[in-house]
C-alpha positions in Angstrom: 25.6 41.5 -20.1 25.6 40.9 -16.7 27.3 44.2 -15.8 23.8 45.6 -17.5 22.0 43.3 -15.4 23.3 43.9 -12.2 24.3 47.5 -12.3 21.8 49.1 -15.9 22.1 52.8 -14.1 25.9 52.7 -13.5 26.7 51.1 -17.1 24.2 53.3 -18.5 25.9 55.8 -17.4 29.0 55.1 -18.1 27.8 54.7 -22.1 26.4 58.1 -21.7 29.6 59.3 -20.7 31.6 58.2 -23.1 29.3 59.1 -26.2 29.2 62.6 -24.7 33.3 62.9 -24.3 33.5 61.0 -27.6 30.9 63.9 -29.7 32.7 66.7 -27.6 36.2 65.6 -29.2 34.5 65.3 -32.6 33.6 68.7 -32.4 37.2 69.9 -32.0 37.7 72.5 -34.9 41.7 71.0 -35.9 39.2 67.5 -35.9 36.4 68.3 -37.5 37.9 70.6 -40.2 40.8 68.7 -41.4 41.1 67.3 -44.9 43.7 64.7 -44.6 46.1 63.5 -42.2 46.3 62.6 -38.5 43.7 64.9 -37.3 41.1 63.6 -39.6 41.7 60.0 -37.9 41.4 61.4 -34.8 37.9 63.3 -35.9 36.7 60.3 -37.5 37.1 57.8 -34.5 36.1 60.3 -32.6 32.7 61.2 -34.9 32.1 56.8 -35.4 32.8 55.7 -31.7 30.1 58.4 -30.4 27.8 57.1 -33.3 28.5 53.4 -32.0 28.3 54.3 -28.0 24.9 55.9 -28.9 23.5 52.8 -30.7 24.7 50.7 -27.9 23.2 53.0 -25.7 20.1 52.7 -27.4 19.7 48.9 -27.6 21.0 48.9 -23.4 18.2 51.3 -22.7 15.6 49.2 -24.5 17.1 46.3 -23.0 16.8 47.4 -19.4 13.1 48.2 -20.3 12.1 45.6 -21.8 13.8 43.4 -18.8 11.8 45.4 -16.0 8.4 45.6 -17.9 8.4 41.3 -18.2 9.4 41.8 -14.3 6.9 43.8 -13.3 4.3 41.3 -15.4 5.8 38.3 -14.0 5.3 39.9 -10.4 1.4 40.8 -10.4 
């Protein structure tokens, strides 16, 4: 939490980053195709942890806002 307080570009960043590396190997045709086995693992944590990275996203984002709009109140 204080990592988003202190630096909400860089670790908002960062989450964007890893969502978009995390959909990119989701979309990996041996991942995404795959029936059984090792490779469906490997397509399903891929396909989950971009789901999870983009909620977190979401809730940082709204977070950050919300945190500069009481600032900017508290200031004027």
């Amino acid at each position: 939490m204080t990592q988003l307080r202190e630096h909400p570009g860089r670790t908002l960043g960062a989450l964007l980053a890893v969502a978009f590396v995390l959909f990119m190997g989701s979309g990996v045709p041996a991942w995404k195709d795959a029936t059984h086995g090792v490779d469906l693992v490997l397509g399903d944590i891929c396909w989950f942890g971009f789901m999870l990275t983009a909620l977190v996203f979401l809730i940082a984002g709204a977070y950050t806002l919300a945190r500069a709009a009481s600032r900017t109140r508290r200031v004027s």
